[in-house]
C-alpha positions in Angstrom: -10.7 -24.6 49.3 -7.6 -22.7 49.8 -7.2 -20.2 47.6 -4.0 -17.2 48.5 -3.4 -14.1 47.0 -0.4 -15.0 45.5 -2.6 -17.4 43.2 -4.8 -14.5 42.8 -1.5 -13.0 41.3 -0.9 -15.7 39.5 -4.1 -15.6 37.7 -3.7 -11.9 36.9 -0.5 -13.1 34.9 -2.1 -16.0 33.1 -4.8 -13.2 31.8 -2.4 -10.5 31.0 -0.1 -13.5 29.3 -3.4 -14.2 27.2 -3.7 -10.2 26.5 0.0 -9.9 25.5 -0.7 -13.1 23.2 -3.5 -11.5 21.3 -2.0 -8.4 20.8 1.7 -10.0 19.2 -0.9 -12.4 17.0 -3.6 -9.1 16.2 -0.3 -6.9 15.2 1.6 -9.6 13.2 -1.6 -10.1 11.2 -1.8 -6.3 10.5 1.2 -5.9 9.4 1.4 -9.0 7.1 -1.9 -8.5 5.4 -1.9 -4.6 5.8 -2.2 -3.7 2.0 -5.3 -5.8 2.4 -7.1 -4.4 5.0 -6.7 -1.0 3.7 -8.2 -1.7 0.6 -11.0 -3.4 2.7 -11.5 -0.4 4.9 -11.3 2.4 2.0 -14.7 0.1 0.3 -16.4 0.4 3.8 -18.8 3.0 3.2 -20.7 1.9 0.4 -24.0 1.1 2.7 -24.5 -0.6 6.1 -24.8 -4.3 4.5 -21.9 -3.8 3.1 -20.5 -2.7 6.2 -21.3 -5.8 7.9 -19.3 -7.7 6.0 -16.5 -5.7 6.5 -16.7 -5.0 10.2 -17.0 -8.6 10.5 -13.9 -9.6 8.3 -11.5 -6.7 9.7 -12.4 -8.3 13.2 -11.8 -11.7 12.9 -8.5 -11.0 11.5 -6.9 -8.6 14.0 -9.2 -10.4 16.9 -10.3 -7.0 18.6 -13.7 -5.8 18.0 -12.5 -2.9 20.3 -9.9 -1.9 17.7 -12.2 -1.8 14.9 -15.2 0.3 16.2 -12.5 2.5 18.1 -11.4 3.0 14.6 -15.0 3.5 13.2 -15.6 6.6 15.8 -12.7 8.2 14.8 -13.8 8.0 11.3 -17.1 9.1 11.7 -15.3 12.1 13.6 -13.2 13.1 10.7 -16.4 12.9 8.6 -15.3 10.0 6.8 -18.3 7.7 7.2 -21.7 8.7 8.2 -23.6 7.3 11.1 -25.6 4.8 9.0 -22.3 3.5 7.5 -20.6 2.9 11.1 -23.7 0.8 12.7 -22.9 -1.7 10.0 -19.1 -2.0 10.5 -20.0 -1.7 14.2 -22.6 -4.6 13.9 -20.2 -6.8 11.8 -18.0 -6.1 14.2 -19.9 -8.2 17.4 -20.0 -10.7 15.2 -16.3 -10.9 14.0 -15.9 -11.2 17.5 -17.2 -14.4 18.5 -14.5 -16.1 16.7 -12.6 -15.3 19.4 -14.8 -18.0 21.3 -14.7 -20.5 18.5 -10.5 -20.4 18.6 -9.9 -20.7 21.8 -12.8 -23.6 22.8 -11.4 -25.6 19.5 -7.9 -25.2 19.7 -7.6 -24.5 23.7 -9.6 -27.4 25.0 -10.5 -29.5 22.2 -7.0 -30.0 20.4 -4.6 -29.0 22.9 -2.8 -26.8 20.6 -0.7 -25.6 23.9 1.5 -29.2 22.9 2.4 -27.3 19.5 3.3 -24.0 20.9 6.5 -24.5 21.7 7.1 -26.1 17.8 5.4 -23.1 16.5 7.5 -20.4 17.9 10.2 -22.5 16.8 9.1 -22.1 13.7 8.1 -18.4 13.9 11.4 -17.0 15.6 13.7 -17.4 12.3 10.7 -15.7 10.6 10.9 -13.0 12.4 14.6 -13.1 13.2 16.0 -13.5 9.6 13.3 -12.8 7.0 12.0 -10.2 4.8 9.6 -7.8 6.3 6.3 -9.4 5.3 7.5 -13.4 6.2 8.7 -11.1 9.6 4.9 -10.0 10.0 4.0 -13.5 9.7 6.3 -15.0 12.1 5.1 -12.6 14.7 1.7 -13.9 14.0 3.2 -17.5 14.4 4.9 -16.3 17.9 1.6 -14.4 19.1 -0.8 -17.2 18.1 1.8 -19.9 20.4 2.2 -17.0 23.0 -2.0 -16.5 23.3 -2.1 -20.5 24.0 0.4 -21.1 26.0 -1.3 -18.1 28.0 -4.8 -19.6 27.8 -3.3 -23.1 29.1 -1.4 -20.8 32.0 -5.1 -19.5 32.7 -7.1 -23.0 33.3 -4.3 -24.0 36.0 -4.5 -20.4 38.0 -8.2 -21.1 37.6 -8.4 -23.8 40.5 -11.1 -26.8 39.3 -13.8 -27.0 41.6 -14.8 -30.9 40.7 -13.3 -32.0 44.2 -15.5 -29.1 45.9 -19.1 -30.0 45.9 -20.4 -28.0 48.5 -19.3 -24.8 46.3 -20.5 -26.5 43.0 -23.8 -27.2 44.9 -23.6 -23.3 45.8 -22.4 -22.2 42.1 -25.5 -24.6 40.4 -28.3 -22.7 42.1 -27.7 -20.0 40.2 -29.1 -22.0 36.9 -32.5 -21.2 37.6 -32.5 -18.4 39.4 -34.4 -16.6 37.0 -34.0 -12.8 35.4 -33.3 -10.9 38.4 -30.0 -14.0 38.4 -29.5 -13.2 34.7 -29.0 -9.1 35.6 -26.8 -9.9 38.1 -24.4 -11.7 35.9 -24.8 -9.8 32.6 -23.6 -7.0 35.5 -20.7 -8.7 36.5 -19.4 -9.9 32.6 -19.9 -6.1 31.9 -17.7 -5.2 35.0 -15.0 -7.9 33.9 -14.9 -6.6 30.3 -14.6 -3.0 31.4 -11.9 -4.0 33.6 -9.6 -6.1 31.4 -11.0 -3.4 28.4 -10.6 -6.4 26.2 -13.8 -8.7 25.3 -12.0 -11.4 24.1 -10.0 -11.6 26.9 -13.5 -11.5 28.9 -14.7 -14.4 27.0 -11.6 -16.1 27.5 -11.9 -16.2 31.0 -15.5 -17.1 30.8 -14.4 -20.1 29.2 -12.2 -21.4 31.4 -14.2 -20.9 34.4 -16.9 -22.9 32.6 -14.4 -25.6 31.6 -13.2 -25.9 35.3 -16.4 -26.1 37.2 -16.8 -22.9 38.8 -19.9 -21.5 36.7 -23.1 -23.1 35.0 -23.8 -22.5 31.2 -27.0 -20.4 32.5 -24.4 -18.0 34.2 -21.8 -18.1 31.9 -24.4 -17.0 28.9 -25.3 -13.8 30.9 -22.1 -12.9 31.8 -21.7 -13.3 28.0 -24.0 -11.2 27.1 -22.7 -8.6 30.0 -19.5 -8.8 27.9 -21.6 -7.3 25.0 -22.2 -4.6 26.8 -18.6 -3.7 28.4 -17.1 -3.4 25.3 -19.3 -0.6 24.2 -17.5 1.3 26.6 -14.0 1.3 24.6 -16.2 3.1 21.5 -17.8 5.6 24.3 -14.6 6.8 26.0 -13.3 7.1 22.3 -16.3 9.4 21.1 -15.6 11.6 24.7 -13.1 13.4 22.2 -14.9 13.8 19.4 -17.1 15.5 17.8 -20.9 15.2 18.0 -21.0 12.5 15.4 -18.3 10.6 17.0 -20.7 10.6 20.1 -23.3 9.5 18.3 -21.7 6.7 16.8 -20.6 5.6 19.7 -24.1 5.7 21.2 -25.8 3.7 18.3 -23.0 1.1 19.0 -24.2 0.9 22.8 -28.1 0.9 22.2 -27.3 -1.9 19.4 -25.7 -3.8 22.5 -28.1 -2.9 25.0 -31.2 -3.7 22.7 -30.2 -7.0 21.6 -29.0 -8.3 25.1 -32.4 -7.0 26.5 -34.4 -9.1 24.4 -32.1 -11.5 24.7 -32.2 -12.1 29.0 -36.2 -12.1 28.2 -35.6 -14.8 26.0 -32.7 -16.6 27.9 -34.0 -20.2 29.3 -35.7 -20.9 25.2 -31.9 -20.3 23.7 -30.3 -22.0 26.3 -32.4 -25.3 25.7 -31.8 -24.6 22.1 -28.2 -24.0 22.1 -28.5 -27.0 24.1 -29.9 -29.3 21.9 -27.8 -27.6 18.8 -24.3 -28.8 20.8 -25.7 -32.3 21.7 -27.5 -33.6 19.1 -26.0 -31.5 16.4 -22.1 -30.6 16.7 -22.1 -34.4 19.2 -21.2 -32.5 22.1 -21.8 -33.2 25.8 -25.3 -31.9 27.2 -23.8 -28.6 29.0 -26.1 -28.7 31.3 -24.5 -31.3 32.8 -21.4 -31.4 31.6 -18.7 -28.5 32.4 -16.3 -29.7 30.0 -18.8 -28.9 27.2 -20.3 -25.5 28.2 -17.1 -23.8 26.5 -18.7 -24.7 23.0 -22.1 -24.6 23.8 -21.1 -20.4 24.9 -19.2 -20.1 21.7 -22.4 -21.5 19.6 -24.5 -19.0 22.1 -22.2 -15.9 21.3 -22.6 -16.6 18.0 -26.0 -17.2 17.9 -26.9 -13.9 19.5 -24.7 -11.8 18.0 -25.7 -12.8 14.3 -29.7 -12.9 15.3 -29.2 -9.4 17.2 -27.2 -8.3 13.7 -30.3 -9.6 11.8 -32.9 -8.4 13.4 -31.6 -4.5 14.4 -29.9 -4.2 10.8 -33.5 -2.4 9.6 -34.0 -0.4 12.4 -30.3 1.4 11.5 -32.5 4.8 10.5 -34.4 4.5 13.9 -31.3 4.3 15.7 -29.7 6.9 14.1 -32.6 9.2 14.8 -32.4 8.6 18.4 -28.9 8.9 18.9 -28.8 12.7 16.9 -31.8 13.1 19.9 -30.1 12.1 22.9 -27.1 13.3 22.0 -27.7 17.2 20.8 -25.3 19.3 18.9 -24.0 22.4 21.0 -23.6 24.6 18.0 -22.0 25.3 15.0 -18.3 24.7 16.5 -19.5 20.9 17.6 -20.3 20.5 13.8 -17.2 21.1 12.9 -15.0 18.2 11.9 -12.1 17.5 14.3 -9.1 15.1 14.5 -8.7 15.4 18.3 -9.5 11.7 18.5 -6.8 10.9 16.2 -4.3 8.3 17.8 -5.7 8.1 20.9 -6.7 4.8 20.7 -4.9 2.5 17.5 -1.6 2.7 18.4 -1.8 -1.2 18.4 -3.1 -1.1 15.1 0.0 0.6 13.1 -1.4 -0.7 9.7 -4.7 0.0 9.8 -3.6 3.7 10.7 -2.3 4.1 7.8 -5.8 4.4 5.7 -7.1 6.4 8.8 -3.8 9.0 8.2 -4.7 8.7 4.4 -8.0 10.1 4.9 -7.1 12.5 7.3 -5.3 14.4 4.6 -7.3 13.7 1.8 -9.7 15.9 4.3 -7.2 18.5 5.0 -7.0 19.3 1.0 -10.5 19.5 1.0 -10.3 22.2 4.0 -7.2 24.1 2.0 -9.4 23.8 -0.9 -12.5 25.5 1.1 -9.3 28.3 2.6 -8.4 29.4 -1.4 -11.8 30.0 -2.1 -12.5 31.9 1.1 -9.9 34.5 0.0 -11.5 34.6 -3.4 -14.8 35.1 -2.3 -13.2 37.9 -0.4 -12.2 39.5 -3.5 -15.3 39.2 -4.8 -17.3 40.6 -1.7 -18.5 44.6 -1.4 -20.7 43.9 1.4 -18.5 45.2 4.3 -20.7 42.9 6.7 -20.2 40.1 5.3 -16.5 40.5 4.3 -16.1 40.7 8.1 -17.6 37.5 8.5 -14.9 36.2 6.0 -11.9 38.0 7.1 -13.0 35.8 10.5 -13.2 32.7 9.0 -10.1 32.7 6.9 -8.4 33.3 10.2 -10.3 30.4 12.1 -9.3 28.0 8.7 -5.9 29.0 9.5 -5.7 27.9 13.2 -7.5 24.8 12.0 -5.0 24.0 9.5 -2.1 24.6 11.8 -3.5 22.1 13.9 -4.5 19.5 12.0 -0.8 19.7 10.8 -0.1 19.5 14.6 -2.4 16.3 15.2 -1.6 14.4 11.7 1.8 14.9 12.3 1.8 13.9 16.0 0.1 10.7 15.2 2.1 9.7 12.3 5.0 10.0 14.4 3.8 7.7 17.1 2.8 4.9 14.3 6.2 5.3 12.8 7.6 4.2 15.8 5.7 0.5 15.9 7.0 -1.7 13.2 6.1 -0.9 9.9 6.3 -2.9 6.4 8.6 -0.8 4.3 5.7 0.2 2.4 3.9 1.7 5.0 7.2 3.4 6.1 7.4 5.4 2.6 3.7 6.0 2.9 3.9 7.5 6.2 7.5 9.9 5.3 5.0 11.2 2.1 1.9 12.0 4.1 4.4 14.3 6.7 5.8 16.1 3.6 1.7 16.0 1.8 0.8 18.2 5.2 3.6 20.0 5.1 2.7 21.8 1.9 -0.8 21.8 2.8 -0.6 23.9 5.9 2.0 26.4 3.9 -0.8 26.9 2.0 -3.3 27.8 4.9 -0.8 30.5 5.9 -0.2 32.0 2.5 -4.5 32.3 2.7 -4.4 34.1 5.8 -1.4 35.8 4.3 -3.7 37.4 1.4 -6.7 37.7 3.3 -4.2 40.0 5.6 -3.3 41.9 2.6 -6.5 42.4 0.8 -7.8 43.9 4.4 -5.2 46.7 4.5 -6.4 47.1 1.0 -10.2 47.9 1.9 -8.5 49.7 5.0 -6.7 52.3 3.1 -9.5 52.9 0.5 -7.3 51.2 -2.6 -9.1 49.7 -5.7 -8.0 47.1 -7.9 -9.1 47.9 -11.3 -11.5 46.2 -13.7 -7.9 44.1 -15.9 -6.5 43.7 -12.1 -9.6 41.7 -10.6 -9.9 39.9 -14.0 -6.4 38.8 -14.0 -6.5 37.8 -10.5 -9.7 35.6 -10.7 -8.5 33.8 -14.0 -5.0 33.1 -11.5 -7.3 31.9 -8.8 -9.1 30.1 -10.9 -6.0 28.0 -12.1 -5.4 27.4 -8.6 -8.5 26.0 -7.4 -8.3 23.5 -10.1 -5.1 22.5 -9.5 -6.1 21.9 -6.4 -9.0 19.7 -6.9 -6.9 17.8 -9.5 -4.1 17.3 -5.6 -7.1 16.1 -4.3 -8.5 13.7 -6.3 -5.0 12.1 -7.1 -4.8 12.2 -2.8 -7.6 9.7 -2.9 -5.7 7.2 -5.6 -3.1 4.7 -4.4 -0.4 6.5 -3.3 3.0 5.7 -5.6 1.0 5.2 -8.7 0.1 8.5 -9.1 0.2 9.8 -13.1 1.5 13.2 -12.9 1.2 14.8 -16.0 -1.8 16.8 -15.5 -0.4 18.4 -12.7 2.7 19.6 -14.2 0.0 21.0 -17.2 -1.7 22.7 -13.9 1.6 24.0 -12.9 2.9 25.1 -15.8 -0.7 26.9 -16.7 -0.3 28.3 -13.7 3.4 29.9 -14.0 2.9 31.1 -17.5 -0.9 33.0 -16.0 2.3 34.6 -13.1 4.6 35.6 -15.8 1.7 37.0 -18.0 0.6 38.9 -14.9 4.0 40.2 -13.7 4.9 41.7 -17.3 1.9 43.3 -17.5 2.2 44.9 -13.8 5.6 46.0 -14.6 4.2 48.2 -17.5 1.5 49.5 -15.8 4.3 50.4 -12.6 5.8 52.2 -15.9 3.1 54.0 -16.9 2.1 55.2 -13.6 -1.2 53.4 -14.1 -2.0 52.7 -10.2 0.0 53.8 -7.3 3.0 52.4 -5.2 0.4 50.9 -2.4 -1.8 49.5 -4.9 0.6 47.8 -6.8 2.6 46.4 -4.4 -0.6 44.6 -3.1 -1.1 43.4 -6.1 1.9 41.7 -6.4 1.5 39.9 -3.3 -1.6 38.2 -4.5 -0.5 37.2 -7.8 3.1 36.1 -6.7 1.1 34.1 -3.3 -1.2 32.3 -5.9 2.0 31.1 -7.7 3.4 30.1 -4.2 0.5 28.4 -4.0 0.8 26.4 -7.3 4.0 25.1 -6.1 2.8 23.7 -2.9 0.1 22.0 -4.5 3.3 20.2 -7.5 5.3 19.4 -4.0 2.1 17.7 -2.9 1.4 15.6 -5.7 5.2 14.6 -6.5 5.1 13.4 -2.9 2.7 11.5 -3.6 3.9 10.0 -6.5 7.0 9.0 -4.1 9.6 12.2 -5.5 10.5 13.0 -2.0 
C-alpha cells in the first residue's frame, strides 16, 4: 500500500474540516436557542439527577461534551454548584455525547446526507446573509451541519480502504482476540488520539471511518472507544489547573467517573461485544460487525451508548463516595485555596458565546454577594473594641478590595472577548449591562476600603464617635445593607424585567437617613459639640454610605436596561 505524506496531509485537513464543521453547527445552535439554554443551565443545581438530564440535553445540542464540563469546572470554581451537583452534569454529559456517534453513522454512512450538503448551505447562506439575528443563528447551524458532512465525507476518502489489502486486514484482524493486555493497548491509543485532536467527537469520528473502511476490527475500535472516554477528561483537568480546589476536584471526580467505568468495562469487553453484537443484527437488522466493516460504525455507536448510560447508571450512587475521595486526593492548601476565584474565567468557552452569558451572570451575582460581605466588614469595624481583632479586619477589608478590583479586572476581560463572537442582540444588551453592573460594584469595594481607611486614623488619633453618632451611623448602614441585598436578589431575576420600585423606596430611605444626618451634624459643628477631626470623619462615613446607595440605584437601573 502506498501511502505519502502528502495524503497524510490530506487527512489532517479532512479532520480539521470535520472540527471546523462542528464548531459553525455547535455555535449557530448556541446562539439560536441561547435564551434556552440559559434557562436550562440556571435550573442545573437542583440535585445530581437532575443534573443528568441537563448535562445530557446541553451536550447533544452544542455537540461538545468538552464545552459543557469545561463549563461545569468553572462553575464549581466560582462556587456556583457544588461537587455533587457537577458529577451529574458531568455524567449527563458522556452521555449527551454519544449522539455524536449516532449522527454521523446515520446520516454519514447510512443516508449519504454529504448529496444534500451542497442544497443545505444553499439554503442556509441567505439565512445567514439576509435575515434577522435569530433565523441568522440558524442558518449558521444549517451551514455548520452541511460543512461537518462534507468534512466527514472528505475524511473516508483520505482514509485509504484496506478491502484490496488482505495481508494488512489479516494483520489488523488478529488484534480481535488479543485479549486485555490488546484492549489496554488500544483504550491507550483512543486516549492519545482524543488528547491530541482535544475533541472526542472528532475522535469518534475518526474511529468511525476507520471501522467503515477496513483498517480496524469492532474489538479494537470499542477500546479505542472507551480510550476516548478517558482523553476527554483531560479538557476538564487542564481547566481545573486554574482553579480553585474545588475546581480541581471536580475535575477529578469527572476523570475517576471515566476511569472507573472503562475499567470495568475492558474486564467485561468480549460479553458486550457479543451483545452489542447480537442487539445490531438481530435487533436494529444490521450486518454482523464481526464480519462486516461496513456495520461496525453502528454497532460502536450502540456500544458508546451502551456504556456510557450503564456507567451513568451504575456510578450515579456512588456520587458521595467520589466526592469524598476527590476532597482526599486533592487537599486544600489553606485558607487562600478556599477562597473563591474567577481565574478560570474565559479560558476555555470562548466557542461557547451564549452559554457565557449565564456563566458572566453569575459571576456578578457573586461579586454583590462579596460587596455585600465588604459593607459589613466596615460595620463590624465600627462595632469592634477589641484592637486585635480590628486588625484582623482592617486586613481583610484591604484583601476584599484587591479582590474586588480584580474580579472587575477578570469579568470585564472576559465579557469583552465574548462580545467580540457574534452575539444575538439580546445577549449584546445583557453583556453592555453586566460591564456597567461591575462597574458600580467595584466603586463600592473602594469606597469600603475608603472608610475602613478613615475609621483607622480615627482609632489612631484617639477620637470617639459619640453614643447619637454610632447610632446614626448604624441605622445609615443598616439602610445600606438592605439595599444591597434587595441589588442582589433582583441580580439573580431576568435581567430587563426587573420591577424597580423597591429600590427607589431603598434609595430614597436612604437619602432622607443622609439629609437627616447632615442637618443634625451641622448643628452640632454649631454648637461646638465634637471637634474639627472628629467631625470631619464623620462626614466621610455618612456622605460614603450615601455614595454607596447610589451605586447600588446605578446597579439595579442597569439591570432593568436604564443604561
Amino acid at each position: 500500500m502506498d501511502y505519502s505524506l502528502f495524503d497524510a496531509i490530506v487527512l489532517l485537513g479532512s479532520l480539521g474540516f470535520f472540527i471546523y464543521g462542528m464548531k459553525v453547527m455547535s455555535e449557530g445552535i448556541q446562539k439560536a436557542a441561547g435564551n434556552r439554554l440559559r434557562q436550562i443551565l440556571g435550573a442545573m443545581t437542583k440535585n445530581r439527577f437532575f443534573g443528568v438530564l441537563t448535562g445530557f440535553f446541553i451536550t447533544s445540542l452544542v455537540q461538545s461534551s468538552s464545552a459543557t464540563t469545561v463549563m461545569t469546572v468553572s462553575f464549581v470554581n466560582a462556587g456556583l454548584l457544588s461537587l455533587v451537583e457537577s458529577a451529574g452534569v458531568m455524567m449527563g454529559a458522556n452521555i449527551g455525547t454519544t449522539i455524536t456517534a449516532w449522527i454521523v453513522s446515520y446520516f454519514g454512512f447510512k443516508f449519504k446526507i454529504v448529496a444534500v450538503a451542497l442544497p443545505i448551505i444553499a439554503v442556509g447562506l441567505p439565512m445567514l446573509l439576509l435575515g434577522k439575528q435569530k433565523t441568522k443563528s440558524w442558518g449558521e447551524f444549517l451551514i455548520g451541519f452541511a460543512l461537518l458532512f462534507m468534512g466527514l465525507d472528505a475524511l473516508k476518502h483520505a482514509v485509504p480502504d484496506l478491502k484490496d489489502n488482505p495481508e494488512i486486514l489479516s494483520f489488523l484482524s488478529s488484534f480481535a482476540d488479543g485479549g486485555i493486555l490488546t484492549s489496554l493497548m488500544f483504550v491507550f491509543v483512543g486516549t492519545v488520539i482524543t488528547i491530541v485532536v482535544q475533541s472526542s467527537s472528532a475522535a469518534m469520528a475518526l474511529t468511525l471511518v476507520m471501522c467503515h473502511n477496513g483498517w480496524i476490527p469492532f474489538p479494537v475500535a470499542a477500546a479505542m472507544v472507551l480510550g476516548e472516554n478517558i482523553g476527554t477528561t483531560i479538557t476538564a483537568e487542564l481547566a481545573s489547573l486554574v482553579g480553585n480546589v474545588h475546581a480541581k476536584r471536580s475535575a477529578r471526580i469527572h476523570s475517576m467517573f471515566n476511569v472507573i467505568g472503562v475499567t470495568w468495562m475492558v474486564i467485561l469487553l468480549p460479553f458486550a461485544l457479543d451483545a452489542i453484537s447480537w442487539f445490531s443484527t438481530d435487533v436494529m437488522g444490521n450486518e454482523n460487525p464481526m464480519q462486516s466493516s461496513e456495520s461496525i460504525p453502528f454497532a460502536l455507536s450502540y456500544f458508546h451508548t451502551f456504556f456510557n448510560l450503564t456507567n451513568v447508571l451504575i456510578l450515579i450512587w456512588f456520587v458521595p463516595f467520589l466526592v469524598k475521595v476527590a476532597i482526599k486526593s486533592v487537599p486544600s492548601k489553606g485558607e487562600d485555596d478556599e477562597e473563591t476565584h474567577l481565574e478560570y474565567i474565559g479560558a476555555g468557552l470562548m466557542g461557547t458565546s451564549e452559554l457565557s452569558i449565564l456563566e458572566a451572570k453569575k459571576e456578578v451575582i457573586k461579586f454583590s454577594e462579596i460587596i455585600d460581605r465588604h459593607v459589613k466588614m466596615v460595620h463590624s469595624l465600627l462595632l469592634e473594641k477589641d484592637s486585635k481583632k480590628k486588625r484582623k479586619l482592617f486586613k481583610r477589608i484591604k484583601k476584599y478590595e484587591d479582590i474586588t478590583d480584580r474580579i472587575e479586572a477578570e469579568i470585564t476581560n472576559y465579557l469583552t472577548k465574548v462580545s467580540t463572537k457574534q452575539l444575538s442582540d439580546e445577549s449584546s444588551k445583557l453583556v453592555r449591562i453586566m460591564l456597567s453592573v461591575i462597574n458600580d460594584l467595584e466603586r463600592i469595594g473602594d469606597i469600603c476600603y475608603q472608610m475602613s481607611v478613615g475609621i483607622e486614623r480615627k482609632e489612631e488619633q484617639k477620637i470617639w464617635f459619640s453614643a447619637k453618632q454610632r447610632e446614626e451611623l448604624f441605622e445609615l448602614f443598616e439602610l445600606v445593607e438592605n439595599a444591597i441585598v434587595e441589588t442582589t436578589a433582583n441580580l439573580k431575576k431576568e435581567y430587563l424585567k426587573i420591577d424597580l420600585e423597591k429600590a427607589y423606596v431603598r434609595e430614597r430611605e436612604i437619602n432622607a437617613k443622609r439629609d437627616k444626618i447632615r442637618k443634625h451634624h451641622f448643628q452640632n459643628i454649631e454648637k461646638a459639640e465634637y471637634g474639627f477631626q472628629n467631625g470631619m470623619i464623620y462626614n466621610d462615613l455618612f456622605s460614603s454610605l450615601e455614595k454607596i446607595g447610589d451605586h447600588v440605584i446605578n446597579v439595579n437601573e442597569a439591570v432593568s436596561g436604564k443604561i
